[in-house]
Backbone as a ProteinNet text record, in pm:
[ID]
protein_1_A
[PRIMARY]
XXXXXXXXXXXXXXXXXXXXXXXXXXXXXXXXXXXXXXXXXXXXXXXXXXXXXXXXXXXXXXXXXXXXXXXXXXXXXXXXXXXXXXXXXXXXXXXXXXXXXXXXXXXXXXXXXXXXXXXXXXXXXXXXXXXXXXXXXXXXXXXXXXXXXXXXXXXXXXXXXXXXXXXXXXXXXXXXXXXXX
[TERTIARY]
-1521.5	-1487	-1559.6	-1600.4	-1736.1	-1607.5	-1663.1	-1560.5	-1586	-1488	-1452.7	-1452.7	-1535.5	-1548.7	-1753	-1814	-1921.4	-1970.1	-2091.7	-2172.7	-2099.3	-2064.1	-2068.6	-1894.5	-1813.4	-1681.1	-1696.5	-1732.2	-1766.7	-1803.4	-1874.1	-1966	-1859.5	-1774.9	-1684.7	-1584.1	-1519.6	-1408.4	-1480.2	-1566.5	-1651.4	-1627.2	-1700.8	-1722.8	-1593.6	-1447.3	-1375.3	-1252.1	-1272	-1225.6	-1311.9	-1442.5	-1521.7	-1426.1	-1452	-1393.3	-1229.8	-1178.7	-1023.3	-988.8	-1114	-1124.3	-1158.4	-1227.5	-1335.5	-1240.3	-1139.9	-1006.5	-911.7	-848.5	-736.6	-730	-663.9	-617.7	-573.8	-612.6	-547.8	-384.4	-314.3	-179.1	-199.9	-298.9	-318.6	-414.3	-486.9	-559.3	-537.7	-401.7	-342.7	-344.3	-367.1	-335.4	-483.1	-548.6	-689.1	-707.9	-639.2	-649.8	-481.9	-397.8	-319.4	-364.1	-423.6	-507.6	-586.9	-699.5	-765.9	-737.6	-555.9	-480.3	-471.4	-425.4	-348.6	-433.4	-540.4	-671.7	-799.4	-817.2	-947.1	-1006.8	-905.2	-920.5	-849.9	-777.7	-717.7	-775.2	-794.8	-802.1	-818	-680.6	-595.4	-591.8	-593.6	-586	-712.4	-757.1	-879.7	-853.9	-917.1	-865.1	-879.4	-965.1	-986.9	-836.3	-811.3	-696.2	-584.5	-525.8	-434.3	-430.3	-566	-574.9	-518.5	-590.4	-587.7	-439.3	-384.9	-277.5	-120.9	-179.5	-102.6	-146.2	-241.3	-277.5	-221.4	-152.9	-152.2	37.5	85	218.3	274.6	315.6	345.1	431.7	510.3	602.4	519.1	395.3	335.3	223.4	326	226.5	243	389.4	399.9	447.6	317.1	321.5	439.6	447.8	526.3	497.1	611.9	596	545.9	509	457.8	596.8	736.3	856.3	857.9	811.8	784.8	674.5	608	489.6	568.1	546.4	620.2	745.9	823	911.2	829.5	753.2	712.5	602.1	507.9	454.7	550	677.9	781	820.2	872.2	912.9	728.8	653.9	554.8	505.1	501.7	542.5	641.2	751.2	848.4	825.7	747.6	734	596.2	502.8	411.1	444.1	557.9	635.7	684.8	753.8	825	744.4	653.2	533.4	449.2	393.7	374.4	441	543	643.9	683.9	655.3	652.5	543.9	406.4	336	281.4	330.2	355.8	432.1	580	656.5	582.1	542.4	405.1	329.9	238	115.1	233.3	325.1	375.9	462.9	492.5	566	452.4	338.7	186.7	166.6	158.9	177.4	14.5	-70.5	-204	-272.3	-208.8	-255.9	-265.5	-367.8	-348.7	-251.6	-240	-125.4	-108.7	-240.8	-249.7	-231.4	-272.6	-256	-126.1	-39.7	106.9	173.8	155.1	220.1	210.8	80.1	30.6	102.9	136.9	192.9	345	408.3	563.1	598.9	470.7	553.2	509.3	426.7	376.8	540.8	614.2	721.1	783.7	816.8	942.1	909.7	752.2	736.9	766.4	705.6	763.8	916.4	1011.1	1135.2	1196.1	1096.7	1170.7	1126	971	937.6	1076.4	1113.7	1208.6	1329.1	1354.2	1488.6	1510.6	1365.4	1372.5	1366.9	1317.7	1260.7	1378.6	1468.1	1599	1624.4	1664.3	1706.4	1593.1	1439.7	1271.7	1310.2	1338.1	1398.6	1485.9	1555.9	1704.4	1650.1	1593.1	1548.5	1482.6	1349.8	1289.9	1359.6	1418.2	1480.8	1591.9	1638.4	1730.9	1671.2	1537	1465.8	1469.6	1526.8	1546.4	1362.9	1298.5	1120.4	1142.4	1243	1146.9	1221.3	1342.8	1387.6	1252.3	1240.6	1100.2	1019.6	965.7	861.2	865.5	913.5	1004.7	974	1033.2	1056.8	916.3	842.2	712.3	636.9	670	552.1	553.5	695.1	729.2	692.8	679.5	629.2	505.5	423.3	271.7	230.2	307.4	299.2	292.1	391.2	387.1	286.5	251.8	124.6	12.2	-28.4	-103.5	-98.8	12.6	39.6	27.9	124.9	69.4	-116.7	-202.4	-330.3	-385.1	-352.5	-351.9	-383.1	-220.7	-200.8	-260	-366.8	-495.4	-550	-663.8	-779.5	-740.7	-606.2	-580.8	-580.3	-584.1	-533.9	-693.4	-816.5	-932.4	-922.2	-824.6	-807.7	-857.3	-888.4	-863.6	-755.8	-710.9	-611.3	-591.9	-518.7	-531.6	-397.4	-392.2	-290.7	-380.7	-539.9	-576.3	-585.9	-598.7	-536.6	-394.3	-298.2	-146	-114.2	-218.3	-154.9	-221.9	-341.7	-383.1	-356.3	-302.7	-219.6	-107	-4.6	121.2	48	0	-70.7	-87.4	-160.2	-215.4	-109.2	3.2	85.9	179	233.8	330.1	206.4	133.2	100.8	31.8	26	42.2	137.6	270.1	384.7	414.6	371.6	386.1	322.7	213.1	96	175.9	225.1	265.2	380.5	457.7	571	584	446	405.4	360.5	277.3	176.4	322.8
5235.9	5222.1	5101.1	5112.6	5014.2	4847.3	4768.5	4682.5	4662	4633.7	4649.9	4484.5	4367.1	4298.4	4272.8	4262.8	4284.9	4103.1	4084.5	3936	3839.8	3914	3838.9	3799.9	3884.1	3857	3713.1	3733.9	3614.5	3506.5	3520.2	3395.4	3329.1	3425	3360.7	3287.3	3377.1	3335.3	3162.1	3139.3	3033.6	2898.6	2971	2877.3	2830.4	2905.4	2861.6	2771.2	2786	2717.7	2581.9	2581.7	2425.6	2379.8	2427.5	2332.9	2326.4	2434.8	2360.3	2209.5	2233.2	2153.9	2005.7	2001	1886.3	1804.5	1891.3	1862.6	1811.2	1820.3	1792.1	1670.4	1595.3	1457	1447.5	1423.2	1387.3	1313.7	1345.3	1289.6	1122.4	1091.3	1003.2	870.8	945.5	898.7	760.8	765.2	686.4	515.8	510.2	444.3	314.1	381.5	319.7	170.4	224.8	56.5	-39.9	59.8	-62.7	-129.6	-43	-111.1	-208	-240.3	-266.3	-415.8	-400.3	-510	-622.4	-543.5	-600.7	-629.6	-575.4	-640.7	-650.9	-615.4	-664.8	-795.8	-900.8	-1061.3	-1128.7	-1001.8	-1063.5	-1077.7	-1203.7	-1227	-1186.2	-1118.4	-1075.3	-926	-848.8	-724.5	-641.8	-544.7	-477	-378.5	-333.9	-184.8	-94.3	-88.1	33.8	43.3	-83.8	-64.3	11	-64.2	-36.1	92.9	166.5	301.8	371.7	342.6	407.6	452.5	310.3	353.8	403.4	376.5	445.9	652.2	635.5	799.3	825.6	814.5	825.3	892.1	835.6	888.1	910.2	1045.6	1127.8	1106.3	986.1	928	913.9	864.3	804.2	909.3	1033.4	1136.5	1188.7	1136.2	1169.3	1013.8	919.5	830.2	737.9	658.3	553.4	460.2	373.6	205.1	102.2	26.9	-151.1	-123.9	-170.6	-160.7	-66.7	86.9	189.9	155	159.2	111.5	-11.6	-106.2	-217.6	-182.7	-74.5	-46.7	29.8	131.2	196.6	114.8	11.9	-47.8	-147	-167	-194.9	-122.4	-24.5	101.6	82.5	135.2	117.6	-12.8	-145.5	-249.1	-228.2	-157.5	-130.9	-14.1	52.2	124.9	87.2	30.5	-42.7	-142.3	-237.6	-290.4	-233.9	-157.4	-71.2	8.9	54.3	112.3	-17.2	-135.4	-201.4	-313.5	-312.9	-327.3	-244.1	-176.3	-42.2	-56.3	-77.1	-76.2	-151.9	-317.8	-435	-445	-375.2	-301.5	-242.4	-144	-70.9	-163.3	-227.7	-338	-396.7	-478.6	-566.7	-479	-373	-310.3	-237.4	-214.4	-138.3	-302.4	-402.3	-529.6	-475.4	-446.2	-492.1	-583	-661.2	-753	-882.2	-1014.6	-1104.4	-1208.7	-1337	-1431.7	-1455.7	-1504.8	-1512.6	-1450.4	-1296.5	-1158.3	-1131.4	-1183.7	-1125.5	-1246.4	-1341.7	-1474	-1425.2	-1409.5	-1406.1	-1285.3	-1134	-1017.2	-1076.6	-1165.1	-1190.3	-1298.9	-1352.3	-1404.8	-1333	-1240.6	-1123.4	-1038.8	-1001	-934.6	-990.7	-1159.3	-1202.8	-1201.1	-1254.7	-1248.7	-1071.4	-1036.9	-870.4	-843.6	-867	-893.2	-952	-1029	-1113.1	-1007.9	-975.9	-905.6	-776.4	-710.3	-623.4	-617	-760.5	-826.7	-829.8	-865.4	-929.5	-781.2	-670.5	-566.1	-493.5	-469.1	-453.9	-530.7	-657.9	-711.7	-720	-730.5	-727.4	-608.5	-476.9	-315.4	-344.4	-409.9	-411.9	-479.3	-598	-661.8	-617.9	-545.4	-485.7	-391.3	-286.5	-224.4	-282.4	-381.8	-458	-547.4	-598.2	-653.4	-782.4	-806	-957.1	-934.5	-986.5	-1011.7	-1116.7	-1232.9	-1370.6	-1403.7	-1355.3	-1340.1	-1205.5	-1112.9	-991.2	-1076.6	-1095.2	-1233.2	-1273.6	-1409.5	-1476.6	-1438.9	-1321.5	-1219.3	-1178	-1142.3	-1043.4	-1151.9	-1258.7	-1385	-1428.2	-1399.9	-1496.8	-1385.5	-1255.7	-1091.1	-1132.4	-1177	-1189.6	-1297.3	-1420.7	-1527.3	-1490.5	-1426.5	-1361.9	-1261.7	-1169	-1112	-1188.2	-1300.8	-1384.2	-1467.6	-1498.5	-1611	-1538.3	-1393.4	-1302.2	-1291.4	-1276.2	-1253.3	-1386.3	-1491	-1638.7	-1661.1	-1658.4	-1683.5	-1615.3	-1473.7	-1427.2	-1495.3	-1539.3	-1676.4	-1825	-1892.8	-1949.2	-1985.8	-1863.4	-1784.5	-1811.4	-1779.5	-1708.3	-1552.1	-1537.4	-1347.8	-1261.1	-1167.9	-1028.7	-967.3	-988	-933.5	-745.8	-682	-553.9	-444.5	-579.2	-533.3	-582.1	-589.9	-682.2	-594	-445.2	-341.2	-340.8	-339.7	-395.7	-462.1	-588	-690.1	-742.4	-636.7	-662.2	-559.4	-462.7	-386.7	-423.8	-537.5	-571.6	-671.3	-768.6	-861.8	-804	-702.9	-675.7	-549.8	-498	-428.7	-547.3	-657.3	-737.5	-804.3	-826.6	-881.2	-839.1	-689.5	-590.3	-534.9	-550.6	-522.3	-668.3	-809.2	-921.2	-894.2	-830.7	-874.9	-739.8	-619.8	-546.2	-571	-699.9	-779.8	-897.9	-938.8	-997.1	-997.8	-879.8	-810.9	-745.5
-581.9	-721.6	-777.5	-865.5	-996	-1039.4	-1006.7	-999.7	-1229.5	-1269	-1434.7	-1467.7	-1374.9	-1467.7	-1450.6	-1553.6	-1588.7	-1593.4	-1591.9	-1583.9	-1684.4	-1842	-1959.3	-1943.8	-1888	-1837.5	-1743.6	-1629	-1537	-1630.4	-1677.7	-1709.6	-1809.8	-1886.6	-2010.4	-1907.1	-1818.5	-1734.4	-1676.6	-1621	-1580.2	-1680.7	-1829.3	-1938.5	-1919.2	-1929.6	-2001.3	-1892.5	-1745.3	-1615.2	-1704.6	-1713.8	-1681.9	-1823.1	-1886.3	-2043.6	-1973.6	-1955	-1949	-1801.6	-1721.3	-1640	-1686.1	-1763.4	-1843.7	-1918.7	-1985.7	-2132.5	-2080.6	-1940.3	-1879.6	-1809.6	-1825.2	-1746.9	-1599.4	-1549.2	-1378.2	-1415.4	-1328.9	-1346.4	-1294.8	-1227.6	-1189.1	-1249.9	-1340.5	-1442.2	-1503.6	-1551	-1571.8	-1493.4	-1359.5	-1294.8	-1292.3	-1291.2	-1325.4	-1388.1	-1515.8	-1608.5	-1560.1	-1469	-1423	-1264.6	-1229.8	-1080	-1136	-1237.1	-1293.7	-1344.7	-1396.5	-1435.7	-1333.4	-1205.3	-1108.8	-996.9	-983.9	-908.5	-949.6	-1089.7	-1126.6	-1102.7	-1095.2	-1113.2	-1015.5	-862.9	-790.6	-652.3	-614.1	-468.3	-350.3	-389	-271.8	-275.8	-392.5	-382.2	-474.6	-440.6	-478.4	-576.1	-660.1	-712.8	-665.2	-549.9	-456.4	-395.3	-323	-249.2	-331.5	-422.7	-523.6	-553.9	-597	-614.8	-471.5	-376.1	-288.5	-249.1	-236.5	-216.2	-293.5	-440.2	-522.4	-539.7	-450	-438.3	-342	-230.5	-135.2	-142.3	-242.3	-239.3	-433.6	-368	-524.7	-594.4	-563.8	-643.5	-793.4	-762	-882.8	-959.6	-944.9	-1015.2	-1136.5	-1190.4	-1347.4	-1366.7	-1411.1	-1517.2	-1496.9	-1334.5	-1311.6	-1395.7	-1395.1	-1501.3	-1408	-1416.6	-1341.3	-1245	-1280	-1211.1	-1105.1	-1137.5	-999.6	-938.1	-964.9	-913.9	-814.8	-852.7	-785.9	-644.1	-709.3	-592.2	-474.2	-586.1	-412.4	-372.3	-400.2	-338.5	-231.4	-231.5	-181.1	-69.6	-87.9	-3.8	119.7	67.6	129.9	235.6	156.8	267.2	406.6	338.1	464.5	542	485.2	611.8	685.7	639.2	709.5	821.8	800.4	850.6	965.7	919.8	1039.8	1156.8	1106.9	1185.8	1287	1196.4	1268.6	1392.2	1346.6	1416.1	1575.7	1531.4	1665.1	1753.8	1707.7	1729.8	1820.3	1766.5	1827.3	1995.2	1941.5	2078.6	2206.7	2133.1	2217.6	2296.3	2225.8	2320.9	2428.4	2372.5	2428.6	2544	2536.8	2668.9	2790.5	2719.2	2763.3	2875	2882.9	2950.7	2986.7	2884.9	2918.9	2835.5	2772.9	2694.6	2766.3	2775.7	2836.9	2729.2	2869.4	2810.6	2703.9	2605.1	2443.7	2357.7	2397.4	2285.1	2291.2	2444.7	2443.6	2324.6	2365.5	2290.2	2135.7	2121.8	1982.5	1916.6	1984.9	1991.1	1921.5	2032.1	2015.2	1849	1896.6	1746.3	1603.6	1603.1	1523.2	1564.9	1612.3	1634.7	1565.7	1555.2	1510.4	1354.6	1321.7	1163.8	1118.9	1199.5	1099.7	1084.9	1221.3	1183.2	1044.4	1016.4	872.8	752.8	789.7	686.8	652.9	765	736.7	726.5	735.9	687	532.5	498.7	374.3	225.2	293	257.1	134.6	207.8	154.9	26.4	20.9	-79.7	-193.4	-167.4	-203.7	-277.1	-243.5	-297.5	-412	-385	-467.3	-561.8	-566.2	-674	-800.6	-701.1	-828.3	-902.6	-822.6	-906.7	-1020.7	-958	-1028.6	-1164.3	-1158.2	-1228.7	-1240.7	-1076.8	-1036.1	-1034.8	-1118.6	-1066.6	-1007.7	-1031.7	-966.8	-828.6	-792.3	-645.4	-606.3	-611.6	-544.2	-531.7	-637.7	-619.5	-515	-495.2	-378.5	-230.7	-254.2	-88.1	-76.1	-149.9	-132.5	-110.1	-146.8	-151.8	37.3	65	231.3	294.6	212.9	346.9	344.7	249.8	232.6	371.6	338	428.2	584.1	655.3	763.5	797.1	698.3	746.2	777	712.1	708.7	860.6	851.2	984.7	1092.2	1073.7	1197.4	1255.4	1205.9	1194.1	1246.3	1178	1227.7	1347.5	1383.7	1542.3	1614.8	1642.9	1676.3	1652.3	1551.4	1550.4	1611.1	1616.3	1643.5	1806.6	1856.6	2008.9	2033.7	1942.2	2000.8	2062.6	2004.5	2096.4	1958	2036.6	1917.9	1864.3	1749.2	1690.7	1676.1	1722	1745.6	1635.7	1538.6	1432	1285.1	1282.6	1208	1026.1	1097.2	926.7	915.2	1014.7	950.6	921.3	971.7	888.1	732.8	737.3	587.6	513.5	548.6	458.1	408.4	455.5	467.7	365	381.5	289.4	135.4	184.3	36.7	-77.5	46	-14.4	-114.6	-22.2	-95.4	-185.9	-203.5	-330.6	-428.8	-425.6	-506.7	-571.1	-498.2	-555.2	-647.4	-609.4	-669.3	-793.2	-818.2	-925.7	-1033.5	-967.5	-1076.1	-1119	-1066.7	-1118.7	-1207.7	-1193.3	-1333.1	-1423.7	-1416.9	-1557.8	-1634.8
[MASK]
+++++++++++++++++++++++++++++++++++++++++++++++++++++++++++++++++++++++++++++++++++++++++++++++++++++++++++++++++++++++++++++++++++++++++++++++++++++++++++++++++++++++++++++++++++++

């Protein structure tokens, strides 16, 4: 049987996919000029990152505020946290790490402990619109990622948490920067 759609059919059906494709906004679109805000001029955090990881979870797919944004960059710290945390467990029970990487391992255990101590009330805040207690907390999660990583250079060892702990870094002060814009 003669298939009933003809070249000038196709070609309209085509035209009219590209234009409605071309006209339409990404739900995500949006996010661009607030990554832009919050790491164009920052330090510490990139707009790649920011994007990246505001793509990465669909909370932020119909047109979150700075405040959502902020929480699930929150939520996200903690589970980075928690993962690295595990992770940490892991090396350190694997007992193939030498004396320094273990040392350096354990007190990387105890700073993430705080980080996920602190995570909870860091949650509550923003949502609460305590900004300058979040602040606060996200500022001492930042600190520990930092110090964690540290105590590797400090050691002379290789740090084998050195993307958890700059994800943890750059999550809390991403959630900081969309708490002050």
């Amino acid at each position: 049987m003669a298939s009933s759609f003809n070249g000038s059919g196709v070609l309209f059906v085509v035209s009219a996919l590209l234009l409605f494709g071309t006209t339409q906004v990404t739900p995500m679109d949006y996010l661009l000029p607030i990554c832009k805000t919050v790491g164009g001029g920052s330090t510490f955090v990139g707009i790649q990152f920011c994007m990246d990881t505001f793509h990465s979870d669909p909370r932020t797919a119909h047109g979150a505020t700075y405040q959502d944004l902020a929480a699930i960059a929150v939520d996200l710290l903690t589970a980075n946290a928690t993962s690295t945390k595990a992770k940490i467990g892991g090396l350190l029970d694997g007992k193939t790490a030498d004396a320094a990487t273990a040392q350096a391992l354990r007190s990387c255990q105890v700073l993430y402990d705080g980080i996920l101590q602190r995570q909870p009330g860091s949650a509550a805040a923003v949502k609460g619109g305590k900004f300058s207690e979040a602040i606060s907390s996200l500022e001492k999660s930042a600190a520990a990622a930092k110090e964690c990583e540290d105590g590797f250079s400090k050691s002379h060892v290789a740090s084998p948490v050195t993307v958890e702990n700059s994800n943890a870094f750059q999550l809390a002060k991403l959630a900081v920067g969309l708490l002050y814009s």
